[in-house]
C-alpha positions as CSV (number, residue, x, y, z in Angstrom):
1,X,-5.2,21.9,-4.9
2,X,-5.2,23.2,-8.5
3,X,-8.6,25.0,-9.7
4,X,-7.8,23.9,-13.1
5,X,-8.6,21.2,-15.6
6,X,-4.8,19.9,-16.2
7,X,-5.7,17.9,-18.9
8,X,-6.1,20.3,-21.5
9,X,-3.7,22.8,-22.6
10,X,-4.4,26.6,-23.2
11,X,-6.4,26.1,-26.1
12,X,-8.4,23.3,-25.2
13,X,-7.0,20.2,-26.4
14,X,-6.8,16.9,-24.7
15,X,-3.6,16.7,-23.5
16,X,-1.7,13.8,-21.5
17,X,0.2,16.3,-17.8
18,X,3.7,16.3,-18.4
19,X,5.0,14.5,-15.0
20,X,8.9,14.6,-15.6
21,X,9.8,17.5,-13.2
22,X,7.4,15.6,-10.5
23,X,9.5,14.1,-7.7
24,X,9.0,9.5,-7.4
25,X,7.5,9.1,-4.1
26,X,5.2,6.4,-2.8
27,X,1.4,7.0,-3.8
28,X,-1.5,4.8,-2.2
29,X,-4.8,4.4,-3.2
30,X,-8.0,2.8,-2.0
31,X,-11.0,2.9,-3.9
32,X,-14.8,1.4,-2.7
33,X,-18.1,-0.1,-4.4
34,X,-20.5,-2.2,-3.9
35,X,-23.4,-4.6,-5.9
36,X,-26.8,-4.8,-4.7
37,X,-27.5,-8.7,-5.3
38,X,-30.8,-10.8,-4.9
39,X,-31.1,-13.5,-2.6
40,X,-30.4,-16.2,-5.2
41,X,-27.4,-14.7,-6.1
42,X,-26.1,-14.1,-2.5
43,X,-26.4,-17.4,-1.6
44,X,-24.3,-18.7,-4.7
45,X,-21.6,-16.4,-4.2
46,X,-21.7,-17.1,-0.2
47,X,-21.9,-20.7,-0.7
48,X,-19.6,-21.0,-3.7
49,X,-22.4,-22.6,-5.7
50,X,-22.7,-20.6,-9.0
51,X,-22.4,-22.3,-11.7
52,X,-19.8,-20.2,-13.7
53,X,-17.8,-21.0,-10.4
54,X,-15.4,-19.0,-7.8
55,X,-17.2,-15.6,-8.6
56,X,-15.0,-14.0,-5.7
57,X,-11.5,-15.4,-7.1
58,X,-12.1,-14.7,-10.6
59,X,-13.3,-10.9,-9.9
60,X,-10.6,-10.2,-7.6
61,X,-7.9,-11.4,-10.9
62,X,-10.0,-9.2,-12.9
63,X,-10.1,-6.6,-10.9
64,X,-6.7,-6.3,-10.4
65,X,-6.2,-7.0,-14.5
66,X,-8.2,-3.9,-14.9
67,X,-5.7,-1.6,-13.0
68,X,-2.9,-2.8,-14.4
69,X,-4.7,-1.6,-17.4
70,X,-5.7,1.0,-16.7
71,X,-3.6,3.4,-19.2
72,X,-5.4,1.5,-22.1
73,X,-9.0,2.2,-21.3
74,X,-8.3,5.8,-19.8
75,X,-7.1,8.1,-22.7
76,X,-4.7,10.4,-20.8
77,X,-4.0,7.9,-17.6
78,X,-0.1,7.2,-17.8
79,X,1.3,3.5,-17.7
80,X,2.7,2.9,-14.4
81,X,4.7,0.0,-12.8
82,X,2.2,-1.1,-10.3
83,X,4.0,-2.3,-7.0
84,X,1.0,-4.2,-5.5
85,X,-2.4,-4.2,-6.4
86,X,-5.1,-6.0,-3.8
87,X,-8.9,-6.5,-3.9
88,X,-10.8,-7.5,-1.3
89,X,-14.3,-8.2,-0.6
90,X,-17.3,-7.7,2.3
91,X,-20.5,-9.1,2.2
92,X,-23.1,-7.7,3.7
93,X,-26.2,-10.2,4.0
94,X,-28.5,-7.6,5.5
95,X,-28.3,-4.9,1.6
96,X,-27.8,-8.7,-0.2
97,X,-24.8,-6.6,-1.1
98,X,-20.9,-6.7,-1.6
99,X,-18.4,-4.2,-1.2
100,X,-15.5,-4.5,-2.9
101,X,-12.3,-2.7,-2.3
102,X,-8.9,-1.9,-4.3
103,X,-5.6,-0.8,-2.9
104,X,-2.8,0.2,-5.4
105,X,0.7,1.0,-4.6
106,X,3.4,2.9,-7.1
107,X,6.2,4.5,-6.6
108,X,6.6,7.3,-9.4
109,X,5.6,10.7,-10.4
110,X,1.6,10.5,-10.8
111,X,-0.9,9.1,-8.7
112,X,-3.0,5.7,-8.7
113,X,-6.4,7.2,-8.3
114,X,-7.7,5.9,-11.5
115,X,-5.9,2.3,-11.1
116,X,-7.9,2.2,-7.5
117,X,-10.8,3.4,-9.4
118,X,-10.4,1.1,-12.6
119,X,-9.7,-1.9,-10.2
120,X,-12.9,-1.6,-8.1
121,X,-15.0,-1.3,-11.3
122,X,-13.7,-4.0,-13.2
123,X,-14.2,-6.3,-10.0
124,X,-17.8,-5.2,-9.6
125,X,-18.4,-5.9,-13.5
126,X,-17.1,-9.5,-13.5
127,X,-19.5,-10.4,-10.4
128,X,-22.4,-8.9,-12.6
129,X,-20.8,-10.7,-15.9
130,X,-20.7,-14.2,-13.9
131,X,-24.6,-14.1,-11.8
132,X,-26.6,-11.8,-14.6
133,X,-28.6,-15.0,-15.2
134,X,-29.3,-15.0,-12.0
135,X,-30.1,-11.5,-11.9
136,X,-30.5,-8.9,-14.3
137,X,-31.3,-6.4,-11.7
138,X,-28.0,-6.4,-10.0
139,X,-27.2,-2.7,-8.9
140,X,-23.4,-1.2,-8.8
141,X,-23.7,1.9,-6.6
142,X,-21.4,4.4,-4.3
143,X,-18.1,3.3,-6.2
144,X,-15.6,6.0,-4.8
145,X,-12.0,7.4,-3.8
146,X,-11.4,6.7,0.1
147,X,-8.1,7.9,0.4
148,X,-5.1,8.7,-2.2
149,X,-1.3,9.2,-0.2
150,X,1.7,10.4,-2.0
151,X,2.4,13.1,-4.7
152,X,2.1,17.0,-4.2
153,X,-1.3,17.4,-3.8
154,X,-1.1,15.6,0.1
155,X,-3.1,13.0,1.7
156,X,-6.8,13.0,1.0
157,X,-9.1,10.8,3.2
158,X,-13.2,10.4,2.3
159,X,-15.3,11.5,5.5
160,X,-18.1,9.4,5.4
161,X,-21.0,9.6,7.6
């Protein structure tokens, strides 16, 4: 693992990594996060009741939207062809909670990290954007990188407790 910002060159400046000498292999990622949800809320998503309608369906299209697009919201992120993008979700009626969960696939010469990343948060945002007048209060917590395959740098895998 390099100990060294690589987004900035010797003098400081923002820079986008030069990937051209990096070999095209497959890179995976899977990123995590949840939204703490009140009862009322819960129930609507769980029963398909909200008004605004399939909260679920039309986070998942934006979630998946939102790593495709990454390279536009992240300055130095580089476009990439995305081979398959899913996102998934878990309820969780005991934390009135849902996890959702993104999986990218590329094949090229930089990783997907941020496209997981971008995907899990955009997700989370549209169920918060569709049930805020439900609830205000809604909480998006512990959104994280659980594993990243592909690319020099190796396999990494999050050890949870």
């Amino acid at each position: 693992m390099e100990d060294r910002l690589t987004h900035f060159d010797a003098s400081g400046n923002a820079v986008m990594v030069d990937v051209s000498e990096k070999a095209v292999t497959t890179r995976i990622a899977e990123a995590r996060g949840s939204i703490q949800v009140n009862q009322a809320v819960y129930d609507a998503i769980s029963n398909g009741t909200a008004k605004k309608g399939d909260v679920l369906g039309v986070a998942r299209i934006a979630g998946i939207m939102g790593a495709k697009k990454t390279s536009d919201l992240i300055p130095m992120c580089h476009p990439l062809m995305i081979s398959k993008c899913t996102v998934d979700f878990t309820m969780h009626p005991e934390t009135l909670s849902i996890e959702a969960c993104c999986i990218v696939k590329v094949s090229g010469q930089t990783g997907v990290e941020m496209e997981a990343l971008t995907g899990v948060n955009l997700a989370l945002l549209t169920i918060y954007d569709m049930c805020k007048a439900m609830d205000k209060g809604m909480k998006i917590t512990n959104v994280r990188l659980i594993e990243k395959q592909g690319g020099k740098s190796g396999h990494y895998k999050r050890e949870e407790a």
